[in-house]
N, C-alpha and C positions, 0 to 999 in steps of 0.2 A: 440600486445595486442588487443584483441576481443574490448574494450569500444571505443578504436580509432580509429576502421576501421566495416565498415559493419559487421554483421559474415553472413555468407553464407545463400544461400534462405534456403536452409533446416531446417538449427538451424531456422530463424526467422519463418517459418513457424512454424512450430512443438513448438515454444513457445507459436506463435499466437493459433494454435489448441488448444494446453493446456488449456490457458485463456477462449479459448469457451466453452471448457468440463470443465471446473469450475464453470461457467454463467449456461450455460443449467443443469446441477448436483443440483442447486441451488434454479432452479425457481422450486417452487410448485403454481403458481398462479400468482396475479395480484400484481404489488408492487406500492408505492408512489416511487419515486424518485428524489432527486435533483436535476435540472439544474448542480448548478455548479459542485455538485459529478459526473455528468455524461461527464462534460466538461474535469476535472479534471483526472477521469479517461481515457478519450483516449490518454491525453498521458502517462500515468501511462505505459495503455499497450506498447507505442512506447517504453518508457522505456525498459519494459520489456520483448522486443520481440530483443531488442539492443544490451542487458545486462547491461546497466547504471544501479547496482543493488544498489548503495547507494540512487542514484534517487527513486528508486522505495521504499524504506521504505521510508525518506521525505514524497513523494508523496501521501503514502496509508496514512498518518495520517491526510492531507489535505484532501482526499478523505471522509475518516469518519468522522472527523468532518465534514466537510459542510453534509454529510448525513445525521449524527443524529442531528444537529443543525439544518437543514430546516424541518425533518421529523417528527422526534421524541420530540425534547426538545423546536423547533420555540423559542429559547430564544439566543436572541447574546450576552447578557453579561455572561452568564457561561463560566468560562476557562474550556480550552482544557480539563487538567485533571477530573474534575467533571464532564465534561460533556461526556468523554469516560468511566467512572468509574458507572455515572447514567444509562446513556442509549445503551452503548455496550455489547449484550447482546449474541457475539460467544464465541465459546469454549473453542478458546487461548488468552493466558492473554494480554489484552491490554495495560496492563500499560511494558510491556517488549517492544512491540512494542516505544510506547510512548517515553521512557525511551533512547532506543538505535537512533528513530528521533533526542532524545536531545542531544544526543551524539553527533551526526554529523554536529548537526546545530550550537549549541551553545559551541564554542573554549572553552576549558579548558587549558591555558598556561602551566600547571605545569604536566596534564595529557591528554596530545594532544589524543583524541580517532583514530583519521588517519592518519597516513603517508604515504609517495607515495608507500613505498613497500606493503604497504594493497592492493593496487589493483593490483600489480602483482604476489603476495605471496598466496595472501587470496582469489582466487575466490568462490572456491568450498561454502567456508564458509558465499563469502556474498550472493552467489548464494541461498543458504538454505536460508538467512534469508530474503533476496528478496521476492522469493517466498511464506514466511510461511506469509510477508506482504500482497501481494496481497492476497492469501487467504482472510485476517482478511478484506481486501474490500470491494471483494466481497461478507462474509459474511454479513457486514454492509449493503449493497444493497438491502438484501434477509432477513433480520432478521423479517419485520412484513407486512405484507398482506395488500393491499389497498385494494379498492376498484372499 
C-alpha cells in the first residue's frame, strides 16, 4: 500500500510539480499570507506528495482557516464554519470540504465514516478528494491581493 511505504521519486516528484503549477497558475501578484497557513501548508504538500490523502483534506481546512483568519477575518473567536462560509471566497463549495474534515475527524459510533478497507479499496476516490482540497488551499492563499 502506497501510504505505508515511500511511492517512488517519480510519483513524488510529479505530485511535487503538480502543486507548483497550482502555486504559479494562481499567483497574479503580490498576496498577504499567514505564517501559520504557510507552516501548515508545507506539510500539507509532504502529505500530498506521499499520498496520506485523508491527511491532506484535515490539513487543507487547517490551512484555510489560519489563512482567512490571520488575513481576512484577524478575528479568533469566529468558528470554523462562519468563518469559511464569510470569508472563503473560491469556486468549490467549502462547506463539502468542511463537512467531509468532520467526517474524519469527529467519530460517529453508529456511522463510522472510515474503515481500514477505505484506504485499500478507496484510493482513487480519496485521491480526487485530496486533491480537489489542496486546490481549495491554494485558492485560499491567492484569493486577495496584498500589498
Amino acid at each position: 500500500m502506497e501510504l505505508l511505504y515511500y511511492p517512488n521519486e517519480e510519483t513524488w516528484n510529479n505530485r511535487a510539480s503538480w502543486i507548483e503549477d497550482q502555486i504559479e497558475q494562481s499567483i497574479k501578484g503580490s498576496y498577504i499570507v499567514s505564517d501559520q497557513a504557510t507552516g501548515l501548508f508545507i506539510d500539507l504538500q509532504a502529505c500530498f506528495c506521499i499520498g496520506a490523502w485523508l491527511s491532506v483534506v484535515i490539513l487543507s481546512v487547517s490551512v484555510i482557516d489560519a489563512q482567512l483568519r490571520e488575513t481576512e477575518a484577524m478575528n479568533n473567536n469566529l468558528g470554523t464554519a462562519k468563518l469559511l462560509n464569510d470569508y472563503y471566497l473560491g469556486e468549490d463549495d467549502i462547506n463539502w470540504l468542511r463537512r467531509l474534515r468532520n467526517k474524519y475527524v469527529h467519530m460517529q459510533v453508529n456511522i463510522p465514516a472510515l474503515e481500514v478497507d477505505v484506504q485499500y479499496n478507496n484510493r482513487t476516490a480519496l485521491e480526487y478528494d485530496a486533491t480537489r482540497a489542496i486546490k481549495m488551499a491554494i485558492d485560499a492563499f491567492f484569493q486577495s491581493a496584498g500589498t
